[in-house]
ZAPANU-647275 format. One line per field, with one value per residue (C-alpha): z, y negated, x; residue in one letter; residue number from 1. Coordinates in steps of 0.1 Angstrom, whole numbers, padded with zeros to 4 digits, always signed. Layout:
up (Z, ...) .
north (Y, ...) .
east (X, ...) .
code (A, ...) .
pos (NUM, ...) .
// end
This chain:
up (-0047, -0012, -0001, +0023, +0058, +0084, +0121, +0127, +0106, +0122, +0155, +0146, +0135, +0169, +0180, +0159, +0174, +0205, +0204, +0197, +0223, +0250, +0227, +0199, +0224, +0231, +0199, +0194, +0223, +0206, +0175, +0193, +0210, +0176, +0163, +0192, +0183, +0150, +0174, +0199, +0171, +0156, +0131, +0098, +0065, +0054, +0051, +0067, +0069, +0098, +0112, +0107, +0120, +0159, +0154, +0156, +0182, +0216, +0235, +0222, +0209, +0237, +0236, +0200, +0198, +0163, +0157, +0158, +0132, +0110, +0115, +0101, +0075, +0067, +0054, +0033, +0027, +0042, +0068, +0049, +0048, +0080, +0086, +0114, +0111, +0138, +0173, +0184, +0170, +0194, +0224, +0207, +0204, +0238, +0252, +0232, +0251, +0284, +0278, +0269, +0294, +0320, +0315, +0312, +0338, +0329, +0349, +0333, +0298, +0303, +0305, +0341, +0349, +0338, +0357, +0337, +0329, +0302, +0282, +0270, +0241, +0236, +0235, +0196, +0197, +0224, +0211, +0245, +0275, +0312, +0340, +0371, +0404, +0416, +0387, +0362, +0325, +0315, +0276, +0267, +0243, +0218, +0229, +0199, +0197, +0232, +0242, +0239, +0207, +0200, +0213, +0188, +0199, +0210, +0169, +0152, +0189, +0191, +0221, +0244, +0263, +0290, +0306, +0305, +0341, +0368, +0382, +0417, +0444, +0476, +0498, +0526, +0529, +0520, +0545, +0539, +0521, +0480, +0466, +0436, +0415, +0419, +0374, +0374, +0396, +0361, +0333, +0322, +0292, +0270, +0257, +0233, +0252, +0282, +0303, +0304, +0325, +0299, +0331, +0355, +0394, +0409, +0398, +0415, +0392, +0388, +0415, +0420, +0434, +0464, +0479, +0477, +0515, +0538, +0557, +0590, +0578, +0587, +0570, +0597, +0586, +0555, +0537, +0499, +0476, +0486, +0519, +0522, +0551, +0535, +0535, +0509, +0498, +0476, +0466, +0445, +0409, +0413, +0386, +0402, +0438, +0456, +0486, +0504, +0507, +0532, +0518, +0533, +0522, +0540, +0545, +0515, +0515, +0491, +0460, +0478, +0473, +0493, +0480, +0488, +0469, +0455, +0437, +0415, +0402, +0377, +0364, +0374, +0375, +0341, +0331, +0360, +0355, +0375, +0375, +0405, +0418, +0444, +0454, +0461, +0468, +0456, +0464, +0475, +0457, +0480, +0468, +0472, +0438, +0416, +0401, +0380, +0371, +0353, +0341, +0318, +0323, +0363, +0363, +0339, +0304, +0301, +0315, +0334, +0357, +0340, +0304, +0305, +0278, +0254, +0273, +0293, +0273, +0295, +0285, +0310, +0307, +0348, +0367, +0352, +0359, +0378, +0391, +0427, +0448, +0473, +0504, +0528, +0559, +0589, +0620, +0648, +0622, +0594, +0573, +0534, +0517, +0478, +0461, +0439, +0422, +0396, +0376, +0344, +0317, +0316, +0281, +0267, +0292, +0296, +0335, +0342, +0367, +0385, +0410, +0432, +0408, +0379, +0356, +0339, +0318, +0311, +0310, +0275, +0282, +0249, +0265, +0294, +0297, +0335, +0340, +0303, +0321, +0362, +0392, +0415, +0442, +0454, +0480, +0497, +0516, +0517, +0497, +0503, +0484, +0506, +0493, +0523, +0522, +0548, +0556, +0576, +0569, +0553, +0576, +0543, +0560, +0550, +0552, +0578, +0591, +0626, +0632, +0627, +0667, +0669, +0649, +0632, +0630, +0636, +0614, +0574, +0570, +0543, +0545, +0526, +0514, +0481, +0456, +0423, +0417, +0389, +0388, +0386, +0423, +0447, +0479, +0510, +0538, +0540, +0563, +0554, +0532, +0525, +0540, +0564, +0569, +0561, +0568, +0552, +0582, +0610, +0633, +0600, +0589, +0602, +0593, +0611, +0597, +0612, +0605, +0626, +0635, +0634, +0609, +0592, +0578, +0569, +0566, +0569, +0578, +0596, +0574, +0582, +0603, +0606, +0590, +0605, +0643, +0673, +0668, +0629, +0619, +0593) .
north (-0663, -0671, -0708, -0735, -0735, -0762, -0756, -0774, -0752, -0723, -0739, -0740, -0703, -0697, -0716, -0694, -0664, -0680, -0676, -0637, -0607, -0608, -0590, -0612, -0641, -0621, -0625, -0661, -0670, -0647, -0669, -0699, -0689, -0679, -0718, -0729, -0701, -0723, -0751, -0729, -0724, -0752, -0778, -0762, -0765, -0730, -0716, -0676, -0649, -0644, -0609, -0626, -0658, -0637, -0613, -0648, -0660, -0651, -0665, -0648, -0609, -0595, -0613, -0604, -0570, -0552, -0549, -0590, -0587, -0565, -0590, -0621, -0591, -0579, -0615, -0617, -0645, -0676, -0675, -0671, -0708, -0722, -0748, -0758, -0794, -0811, -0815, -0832, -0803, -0781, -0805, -0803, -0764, -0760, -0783, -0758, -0730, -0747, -0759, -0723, -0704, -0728, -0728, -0687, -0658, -0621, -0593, -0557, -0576, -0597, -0631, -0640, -0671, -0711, -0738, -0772, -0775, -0804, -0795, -0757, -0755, -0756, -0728, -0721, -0726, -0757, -0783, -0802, -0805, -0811, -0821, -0808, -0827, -0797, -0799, -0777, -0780, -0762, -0756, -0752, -0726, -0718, -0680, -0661, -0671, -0664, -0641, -0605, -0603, -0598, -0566, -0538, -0526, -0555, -0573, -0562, -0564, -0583, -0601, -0591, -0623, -0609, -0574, -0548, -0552, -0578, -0598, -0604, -0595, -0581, -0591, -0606, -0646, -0664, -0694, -0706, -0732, -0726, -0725, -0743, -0752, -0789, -0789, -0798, -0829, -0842, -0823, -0790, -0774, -0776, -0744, -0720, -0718, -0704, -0721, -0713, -0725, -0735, -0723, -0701, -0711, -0679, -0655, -0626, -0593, -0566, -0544, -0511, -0485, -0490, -0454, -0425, -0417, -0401, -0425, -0437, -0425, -0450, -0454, -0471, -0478, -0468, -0503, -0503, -0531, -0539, -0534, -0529, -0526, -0522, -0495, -0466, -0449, -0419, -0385, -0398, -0415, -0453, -0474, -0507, -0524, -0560, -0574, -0611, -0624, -0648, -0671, -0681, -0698, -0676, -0691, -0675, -0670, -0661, -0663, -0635, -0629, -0622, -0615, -0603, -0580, -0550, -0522, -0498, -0470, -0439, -0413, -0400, -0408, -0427, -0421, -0443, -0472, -0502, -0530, -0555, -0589, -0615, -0641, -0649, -0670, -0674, -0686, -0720, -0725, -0751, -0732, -0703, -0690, -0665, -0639, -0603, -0577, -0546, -0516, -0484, -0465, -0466, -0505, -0494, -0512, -0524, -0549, -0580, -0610, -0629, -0643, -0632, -0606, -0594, -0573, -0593, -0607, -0639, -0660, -0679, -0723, -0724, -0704, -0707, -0671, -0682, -0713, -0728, -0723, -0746, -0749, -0727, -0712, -0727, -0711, -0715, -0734, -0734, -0698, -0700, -0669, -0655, -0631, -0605, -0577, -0556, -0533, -0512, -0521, -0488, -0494, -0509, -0491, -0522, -0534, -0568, -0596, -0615, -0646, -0661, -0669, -0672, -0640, -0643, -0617, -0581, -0559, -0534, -0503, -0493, -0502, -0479, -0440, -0429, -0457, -0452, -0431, -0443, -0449, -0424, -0448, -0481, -0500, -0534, -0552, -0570, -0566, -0587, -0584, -0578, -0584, -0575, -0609, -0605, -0573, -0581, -0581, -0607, -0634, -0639, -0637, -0613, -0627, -0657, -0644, -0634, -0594, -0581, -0576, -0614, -0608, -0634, -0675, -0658, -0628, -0627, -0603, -0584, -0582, -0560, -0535, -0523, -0499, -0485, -0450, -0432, -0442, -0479, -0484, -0507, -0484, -0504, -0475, -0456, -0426, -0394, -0408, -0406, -0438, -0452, -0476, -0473, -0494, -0491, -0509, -0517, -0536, -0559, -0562, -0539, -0529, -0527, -0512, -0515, -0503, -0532, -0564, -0601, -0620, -0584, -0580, -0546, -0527, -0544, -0551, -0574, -0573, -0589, -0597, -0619, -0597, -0607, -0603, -0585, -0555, -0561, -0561, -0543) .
east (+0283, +0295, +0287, +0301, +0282, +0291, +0294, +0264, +0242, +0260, +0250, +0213, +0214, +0222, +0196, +0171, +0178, +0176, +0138, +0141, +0146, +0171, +0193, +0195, +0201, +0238, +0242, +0231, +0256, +0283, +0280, +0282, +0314, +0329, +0320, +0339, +0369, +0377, +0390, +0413, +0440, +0457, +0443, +0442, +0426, +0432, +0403, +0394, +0372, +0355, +0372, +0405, +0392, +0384, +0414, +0436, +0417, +0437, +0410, +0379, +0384, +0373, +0337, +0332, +0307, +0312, +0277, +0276, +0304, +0283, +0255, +0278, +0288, +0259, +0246, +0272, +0298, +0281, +0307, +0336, +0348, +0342, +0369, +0390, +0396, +0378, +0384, +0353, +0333, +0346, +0334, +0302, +0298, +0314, +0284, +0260, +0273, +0271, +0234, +0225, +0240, +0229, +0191, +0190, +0189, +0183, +0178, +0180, +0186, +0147, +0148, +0133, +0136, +0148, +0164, +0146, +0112, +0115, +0138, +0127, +0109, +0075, +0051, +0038, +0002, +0001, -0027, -0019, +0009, +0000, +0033, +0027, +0032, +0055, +0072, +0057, +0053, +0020, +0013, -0024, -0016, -0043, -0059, -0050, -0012, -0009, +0022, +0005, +0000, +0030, +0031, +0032, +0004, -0018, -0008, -0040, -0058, -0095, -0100, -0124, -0135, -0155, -0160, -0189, -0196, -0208, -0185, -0194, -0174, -0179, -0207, -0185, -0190, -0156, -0159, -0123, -0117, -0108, -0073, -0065, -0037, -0021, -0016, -0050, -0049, -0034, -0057, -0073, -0064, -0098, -0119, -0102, -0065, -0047, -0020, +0013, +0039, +0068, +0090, +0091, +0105, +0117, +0138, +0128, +0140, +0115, +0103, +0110, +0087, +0072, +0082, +0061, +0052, +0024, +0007, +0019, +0057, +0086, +0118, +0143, +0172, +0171, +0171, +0157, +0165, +0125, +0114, +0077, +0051, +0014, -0020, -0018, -0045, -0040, -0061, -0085, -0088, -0093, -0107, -0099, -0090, -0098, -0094, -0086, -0056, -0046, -0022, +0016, +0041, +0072, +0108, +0129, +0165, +0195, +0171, +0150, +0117, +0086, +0053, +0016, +0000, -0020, -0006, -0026, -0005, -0006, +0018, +0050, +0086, +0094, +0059, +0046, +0023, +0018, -0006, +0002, -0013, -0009, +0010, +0048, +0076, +0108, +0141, +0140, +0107, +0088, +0057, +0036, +0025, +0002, +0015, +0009, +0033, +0030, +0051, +0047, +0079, +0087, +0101, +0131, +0127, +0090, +0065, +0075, +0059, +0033, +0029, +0072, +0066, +0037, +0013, -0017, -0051, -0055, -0089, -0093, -0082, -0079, -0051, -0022, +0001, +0032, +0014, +0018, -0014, -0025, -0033, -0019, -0026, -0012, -0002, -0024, -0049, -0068, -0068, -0064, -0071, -0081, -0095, -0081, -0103, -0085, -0112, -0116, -0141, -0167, -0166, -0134, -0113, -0094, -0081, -0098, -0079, -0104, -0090, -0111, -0143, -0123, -0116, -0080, -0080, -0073, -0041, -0050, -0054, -0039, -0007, -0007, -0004, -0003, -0034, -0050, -0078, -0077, -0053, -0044, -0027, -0039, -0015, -0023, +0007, +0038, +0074, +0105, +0137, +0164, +0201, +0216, +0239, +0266, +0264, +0234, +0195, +0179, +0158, +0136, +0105, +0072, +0032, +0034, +0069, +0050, +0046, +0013, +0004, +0000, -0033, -0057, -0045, -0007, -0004, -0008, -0043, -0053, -0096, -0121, -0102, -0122, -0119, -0139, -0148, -0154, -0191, -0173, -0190, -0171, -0164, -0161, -0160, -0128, -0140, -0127, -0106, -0065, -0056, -0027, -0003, +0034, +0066, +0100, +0114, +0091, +0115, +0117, +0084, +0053, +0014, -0013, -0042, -0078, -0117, -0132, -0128, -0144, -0162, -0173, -0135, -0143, -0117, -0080, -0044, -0024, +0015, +0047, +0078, +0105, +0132, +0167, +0165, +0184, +0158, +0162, +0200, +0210) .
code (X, X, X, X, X, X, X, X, X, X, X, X, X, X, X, X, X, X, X, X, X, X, X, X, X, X, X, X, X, X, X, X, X, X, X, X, X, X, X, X, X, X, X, X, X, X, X, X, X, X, X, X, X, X, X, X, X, X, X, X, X, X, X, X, X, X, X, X, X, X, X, X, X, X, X, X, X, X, X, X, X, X, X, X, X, X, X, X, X, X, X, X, X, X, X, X, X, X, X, X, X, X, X, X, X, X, X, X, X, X, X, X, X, X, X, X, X, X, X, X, X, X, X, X, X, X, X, X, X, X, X, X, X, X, X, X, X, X, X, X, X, X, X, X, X, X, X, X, X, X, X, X, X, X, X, X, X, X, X, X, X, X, X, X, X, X, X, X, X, X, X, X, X, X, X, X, X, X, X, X, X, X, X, X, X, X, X, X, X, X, X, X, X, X, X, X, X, X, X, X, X, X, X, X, X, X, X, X, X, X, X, X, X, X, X, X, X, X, X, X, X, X, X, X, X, X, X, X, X, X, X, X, X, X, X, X, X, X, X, X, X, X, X, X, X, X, X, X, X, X, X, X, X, X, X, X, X, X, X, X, X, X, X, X, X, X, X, X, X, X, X, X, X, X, X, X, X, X, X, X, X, X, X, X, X, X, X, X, X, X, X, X, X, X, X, X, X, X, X, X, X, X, X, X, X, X, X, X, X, X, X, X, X, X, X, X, X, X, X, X, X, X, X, X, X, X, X, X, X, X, X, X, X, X, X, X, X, X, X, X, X, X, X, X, X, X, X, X, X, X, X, X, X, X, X, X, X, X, X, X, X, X, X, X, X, X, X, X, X, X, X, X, X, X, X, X, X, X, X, X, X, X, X, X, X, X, X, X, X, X, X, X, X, X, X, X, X, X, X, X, X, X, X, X, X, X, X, X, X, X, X, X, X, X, X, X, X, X, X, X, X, X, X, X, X, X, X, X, X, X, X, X, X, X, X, X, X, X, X, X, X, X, X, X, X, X, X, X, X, X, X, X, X, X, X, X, X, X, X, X, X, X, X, X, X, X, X, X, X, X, X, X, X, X) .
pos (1, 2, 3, 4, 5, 6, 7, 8, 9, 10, 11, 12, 13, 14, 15, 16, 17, 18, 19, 20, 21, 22, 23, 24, 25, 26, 27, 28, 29, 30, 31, 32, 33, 34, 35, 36, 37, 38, 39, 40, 41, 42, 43, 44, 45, 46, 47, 48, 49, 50, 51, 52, 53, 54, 55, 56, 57, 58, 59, 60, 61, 62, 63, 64, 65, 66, 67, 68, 69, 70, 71, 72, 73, 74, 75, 76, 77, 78, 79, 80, 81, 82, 83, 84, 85, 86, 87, 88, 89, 90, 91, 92, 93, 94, 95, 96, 97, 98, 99, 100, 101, 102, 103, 104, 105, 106, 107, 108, 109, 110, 111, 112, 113, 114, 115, 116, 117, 118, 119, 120, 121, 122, 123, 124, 125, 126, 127, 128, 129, 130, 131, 132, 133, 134, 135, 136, 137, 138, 139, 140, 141, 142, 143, 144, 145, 146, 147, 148, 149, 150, 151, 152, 153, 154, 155, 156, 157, 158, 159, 160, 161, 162, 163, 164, 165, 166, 167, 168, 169, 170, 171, 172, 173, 174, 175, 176, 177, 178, 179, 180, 181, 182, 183, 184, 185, 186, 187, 188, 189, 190, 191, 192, 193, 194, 195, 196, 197, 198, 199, 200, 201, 202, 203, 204, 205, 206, 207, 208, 209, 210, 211, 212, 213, 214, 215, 216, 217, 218, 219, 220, 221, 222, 223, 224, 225, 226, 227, 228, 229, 230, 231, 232, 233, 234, 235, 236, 237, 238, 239, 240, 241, 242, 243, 244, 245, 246, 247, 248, 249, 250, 251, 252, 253, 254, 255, 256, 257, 258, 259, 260, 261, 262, 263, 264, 265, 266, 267, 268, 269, 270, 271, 272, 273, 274, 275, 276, 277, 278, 279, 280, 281, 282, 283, 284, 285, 286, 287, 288, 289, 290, 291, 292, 293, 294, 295, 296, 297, 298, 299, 300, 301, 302, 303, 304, 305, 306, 307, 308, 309, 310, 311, 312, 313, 314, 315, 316, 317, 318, 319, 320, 321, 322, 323, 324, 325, 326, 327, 328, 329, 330, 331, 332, 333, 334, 335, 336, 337, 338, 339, 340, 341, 342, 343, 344, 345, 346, 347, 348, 349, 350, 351, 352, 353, 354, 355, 356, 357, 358, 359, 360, 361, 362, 363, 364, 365, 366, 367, 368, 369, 370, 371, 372, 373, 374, 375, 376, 377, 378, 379, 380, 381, 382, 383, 384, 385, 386, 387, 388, 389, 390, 391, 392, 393, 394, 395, 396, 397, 398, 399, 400, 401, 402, 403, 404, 405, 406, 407, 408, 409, 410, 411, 412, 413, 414, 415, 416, 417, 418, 419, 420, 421, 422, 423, 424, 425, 426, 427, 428, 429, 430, 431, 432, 433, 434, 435, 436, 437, 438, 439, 440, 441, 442, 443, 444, 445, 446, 447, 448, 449, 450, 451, 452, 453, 454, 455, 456, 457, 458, 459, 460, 461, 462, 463, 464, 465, 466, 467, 468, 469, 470, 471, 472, 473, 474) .
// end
């Protein structure tokens, strides 16, 4: 027996799917434009079915998919006697659509990034909300309704809360000063959840493949979407990677990104894995910020920054993925750096995060295929997205925005290169080994890599450039 259902209700369908895939939000939208098509025509009490509702709609066929029709179809005839009989309703869904459309971006169909903080909804599991001085809204979310487990994979998964090996670091004295994130100037999130940032403040869409190269290869004028200029190190299989990072806060431009990072990588072509970490800024993000990304099919479909998409086991109530870091460096001055170790579990084959002292958490290993055993490329460096606005490069700057030749206090660095064997033993000394620096565009940004240096750096780089310059044009 078909029933009656008002606009509003089919407005908070909408709604509903709202919360679901990327996918069902084009649908969700769709169904909020068709509320608004009962207003376009004139005022009529005649009620209609819904195909002949969008077929006499001269404003909307075109934005109605079939396989939405087949959804309103398929659920029988709710929709059958929707009525056209008052104008202010259509102000009111029109609003709706606005709202919506306003607070989402996607990239390759994934939702990547929102505009207000306030006004998203809350994350299920949150016993407790912290506001951010910069502006963030962080859910303590409790640790077993985090984001993962919704994974196919990861729903009958058992947390592992700590991994089968020692934590320490390397040996070298860190004698900079800590980073920290400002959220917890107003709270922490108490024992048992994670943070999450209810938003996200860059935009940045996922990155592609830092290309496959021999060391000390250059790529002028060849321009990727990325541009890169890092250390590879290739030949062997890894089972994890750390180093410091000294941390910058580069001038972005054009919603461009520029990041810091490490790379471990697996597999080939659309069977390529990646598991990435560092920090990044976006846009005209006033802040420098922590992020992870990963991948299990060559950056086509899977995998995404942070707690975006099922995938990551975080455990730790500290950092907060996506989160602004402070301090940072400052040229000429005082030198901020972090810590980033990435390393599998012996036993649970699982890829532990560690920041600074704290560890995060663990990407499964049940998830990957290229890295389900080990790593067979590690990279440590810089990426900026470069849009090419104007037909000329981009002046979004990589690392401090100086070139690496200016050296320590000037140029970002890189220290301590690392790396786990199969034993799971941290190798500091690269001799005899495959590693070298590359640059996609060294007149942009460049590498330097060194074996020496002050203040027992071990082995590291100096990364980084201005971009847009008289040597750096297009």
């Amino acid at each position: 027996m078909s029933r009656q259902i008002s606009d509003f209700n089919l407005f908070k369908t909408s709604l509903q799917l709202l919360n679901g895939s990327s996918h069902l939000l084009h649908n969700s939208l769709t169904l909020l434009v068709i509320t608004c098509s009962n207003f376009f025509t004139t005022k009529s009490h005649t009620p209609c079915h819904d195909g002949e509702r969008i077929a006499r709609s001269n404003a909307l066929p075109a934005l109605i998919p079939n396989d939405t029709i087949s959804i309103w179809k398929n659920k029988g005839n709710d929709v059958d006697h929707v009525y056209r009989e008052n104008e202010t309703k259509f102000a009111f869904s029109l609003f709706a659509i606005i709202v919506v459309c306003t607070h989402c971006k996607f990239v390759h169909g994934r939702r990547l990034a929102i505009q207000t903080n306030k006004d998203m909804f809350m994350h299920e599991g949150t016993v407790k909300t912290i506001e951010s001085d910069d502006g963030d809204i962080i859910d303590c979310v409790e640790i077993n309704k985090q984001p993962a487990f919704s994974h196919p994979l990861l729903r009958n998964h058992s947390i592992q809360m700590k991994p089968n090996f020692q934590s320490s670091g390397l040996s070298a004295n860190n004698k900079n000063p800590v980073i920290y994130q400002s959220w917890h100037k107003n709270g922490e999130c108490p024992k048992g959840t994670i943070p999450i940032i209810r938003t996200q403040q860059f935009n940045c869409p996922p990155p592609s493949h830092p290309p496959i190269t021999q060391p000390n290869h250059t790529f002028e004028n060849q321009g990727p979407l990325f541009e890169y200029a890092y250390a590879t190190l290739t030949r062997e299989n890894y089972f994890g990677a750390q180093a410091y990072f000294n941390v910058w806060h580069p001038e972005t431009y054009n919603d461009e990104c520029s990041k810091a990072q490490v790379w471990i990588l697996g597999g080939l072509g659309r069977n390529l894995n990646a598991i990435e970490t560092g920090w990044m800024v976006c846009g005209d993000d006033d802040r420098t910020r922590l992020f992870i990304y990963w991948t299990v099919d060559g950056y086509q479909n899977t995998g995404c920054y942070n707690l975006q998409c099922p995938g990551f086991v975080q455990i730790d109530p500290f950092f907060a993925l996506g989160g602004s870091i402070e301090p940072v460096s400052i040229y000429k001055g005082e030198q901020r750096e972090i810590q980033f170790i990435v390393k599998k579990d012996p036993e649970a084959q699982n890829w532990w995060l560690k920041v600074g002292d704290r560890i995060v958490g663990y990407w499964p290993h049940s998830i990957m295929t290229g890295l389900y055993y080990s790593g067979s490329e590690i990279k440590w460096g810089g990426a900026v997205l470069n849009k090419n606005v104007g037909d000329h490069h981009t002046a979004t700057q990589m690392g401090s925005g100086h070139f690496p030749e200016e050296g320590f206090g000037k140029a970002s660095y890189i220290r301590n290169l690392g790396f786990y064997n199969e034993s799971y033993n941290l190798i500091t000394n690269f001799k005899g080994l495959y590693i070298g620096p590359v640059a996609t565009r060294p007149s942009c940004y460049d590498v330097i890599l060194e074996d020496h240096g002050a203040a027992n750096y071990g082995t590291h780089l100096y990364f980084g450039g201005s971009g847009f310059s008289m040597d750096c044009l297009g």
